[in-house]
C-alpha positions as CSV (number, residue, x, y, z in Angstrom):
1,X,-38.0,-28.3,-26.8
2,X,-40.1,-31.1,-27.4
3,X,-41.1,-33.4,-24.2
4,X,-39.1,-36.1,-23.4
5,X,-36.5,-34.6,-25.9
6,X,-32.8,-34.3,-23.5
7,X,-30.7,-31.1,-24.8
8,X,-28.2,-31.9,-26.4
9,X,-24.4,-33.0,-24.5
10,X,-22.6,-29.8,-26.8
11,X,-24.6,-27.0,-24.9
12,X,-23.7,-28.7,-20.9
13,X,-20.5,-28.9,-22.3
14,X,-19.8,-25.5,-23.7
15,X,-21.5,-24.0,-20.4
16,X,-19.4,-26.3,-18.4
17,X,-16.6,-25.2,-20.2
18,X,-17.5,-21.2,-19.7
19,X,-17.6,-22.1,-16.1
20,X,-14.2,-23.2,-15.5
21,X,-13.0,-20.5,-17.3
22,X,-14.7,-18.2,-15.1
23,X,-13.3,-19.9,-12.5
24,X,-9.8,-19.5,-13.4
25,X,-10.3,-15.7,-14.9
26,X,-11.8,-14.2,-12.2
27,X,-9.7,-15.1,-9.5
28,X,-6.6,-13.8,-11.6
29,X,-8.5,-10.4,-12.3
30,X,-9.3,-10.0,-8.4
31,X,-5.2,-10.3,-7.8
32,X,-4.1,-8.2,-10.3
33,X,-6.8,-5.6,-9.1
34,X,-5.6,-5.9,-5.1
35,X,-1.8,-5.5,-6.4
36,X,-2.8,-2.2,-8.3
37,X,-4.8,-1.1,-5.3
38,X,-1.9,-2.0,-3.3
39,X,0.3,0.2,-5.3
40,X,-2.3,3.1,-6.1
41,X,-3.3,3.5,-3.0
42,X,-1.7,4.6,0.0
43,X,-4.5,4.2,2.5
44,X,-5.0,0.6,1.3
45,X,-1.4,0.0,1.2
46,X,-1.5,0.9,4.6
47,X,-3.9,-1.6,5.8
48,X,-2.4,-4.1,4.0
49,X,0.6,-3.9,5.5
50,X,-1.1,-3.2,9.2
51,X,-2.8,-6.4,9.1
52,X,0.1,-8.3,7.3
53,X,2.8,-6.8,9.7
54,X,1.9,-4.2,12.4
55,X,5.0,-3.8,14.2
56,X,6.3,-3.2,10.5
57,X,3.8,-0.6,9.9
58,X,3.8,0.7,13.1
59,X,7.2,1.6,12.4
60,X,6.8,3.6,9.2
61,X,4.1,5.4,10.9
62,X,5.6,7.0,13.3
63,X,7.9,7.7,11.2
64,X,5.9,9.7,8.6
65,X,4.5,11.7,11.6
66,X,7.8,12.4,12.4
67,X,8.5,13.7,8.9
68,X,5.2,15.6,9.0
69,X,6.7,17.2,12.5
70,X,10.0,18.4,11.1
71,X,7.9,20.0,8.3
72,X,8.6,24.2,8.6
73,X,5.0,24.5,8.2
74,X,3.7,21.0,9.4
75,X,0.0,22.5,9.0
76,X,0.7,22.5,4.9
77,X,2.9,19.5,4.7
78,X,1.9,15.7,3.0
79,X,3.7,12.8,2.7
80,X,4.5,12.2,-0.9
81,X,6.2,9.3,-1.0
82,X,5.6,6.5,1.8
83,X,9.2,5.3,1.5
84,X,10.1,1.6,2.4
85,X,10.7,0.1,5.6
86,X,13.4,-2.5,6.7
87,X,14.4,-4.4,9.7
88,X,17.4,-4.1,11.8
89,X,18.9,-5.9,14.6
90,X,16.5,-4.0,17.2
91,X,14.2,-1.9,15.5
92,X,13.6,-0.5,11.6
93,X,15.3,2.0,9.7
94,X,12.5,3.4,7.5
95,X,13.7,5.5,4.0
96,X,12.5,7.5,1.6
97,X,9.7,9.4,3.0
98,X,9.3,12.1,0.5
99,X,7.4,15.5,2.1
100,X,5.7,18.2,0.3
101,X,5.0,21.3,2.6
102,X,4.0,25.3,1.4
103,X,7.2,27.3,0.5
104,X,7.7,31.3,1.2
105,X,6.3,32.1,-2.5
106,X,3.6,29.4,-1.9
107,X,4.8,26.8,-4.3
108,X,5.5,23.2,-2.9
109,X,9.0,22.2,-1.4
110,X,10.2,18.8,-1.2
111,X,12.0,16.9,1.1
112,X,13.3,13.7,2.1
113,X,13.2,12.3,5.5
114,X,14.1,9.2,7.1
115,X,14.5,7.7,10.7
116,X,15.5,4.3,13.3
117,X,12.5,3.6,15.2
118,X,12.5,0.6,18.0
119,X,10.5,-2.2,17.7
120,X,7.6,-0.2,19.1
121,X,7.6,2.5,17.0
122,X,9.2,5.3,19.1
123,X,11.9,7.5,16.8
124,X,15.6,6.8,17.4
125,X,17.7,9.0,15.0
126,X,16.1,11.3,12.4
127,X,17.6,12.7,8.7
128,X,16.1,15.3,6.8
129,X,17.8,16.0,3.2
């Protein structure tokens, strides 16, 4: 670059350019990453939903310990499935949980489990299917 030459207005412009498209790009890539995480992940589904709703989460929880308890052999069982919780009158009724424990010839048995819980998370009613 010669001295006392300006650059040129085409290459601020083009960068400037490249910048706002950054701008609207990244932000866009950074959602659809969190919704896949949200989706993929169960742990960070989990937080999510603790920080977005507690008594929400405290609710399907409990529940999922619940459907770990009812397990035959709770010490080999795993939720599956989270299921999906919704709100009643006074509490939740949270559906299906799908549970994986250790069968008699070792392969994995399945189950579906749901339950009421109150507003603070104790267990109403209980279904196993």
């Amino acid at each position: 670059m010669e001295y006392g030459r300006q650059p040129s207005r085409q290459g601020t412009t083009r960068a400037r350019r490249n910048r706002v498209g950054l701008f609207i790009i990244l932000p866009f890539m950074a959602l659809m990453a969190l919704i896949i995480l949200k989706q993929e992940v169960p742990r960070f589904d989990s937080w999510v939903q603790r920080i977005w709703d507690e008594e929400k989460w405290r609710a399907g929880d409990s529940c999922r310990r619940e459907a770990i308890r009812s397990a035959t052999r709770s010490d080999f069982a795993r939720i599956i499935e989270n299921g999906s919780v919704h709100p009643t009158e006074k509490g939740y009724f949270v559906e299906e949980i799908v549970v994986g424990e250790m069968g008699g010839s070792g392969a994995e048995l399945k189950f579906q489990f749901s339950c009421y819980t109150q507003t603070d998370g104790s267990i109403v009613k209980t279904h196993k299917q």
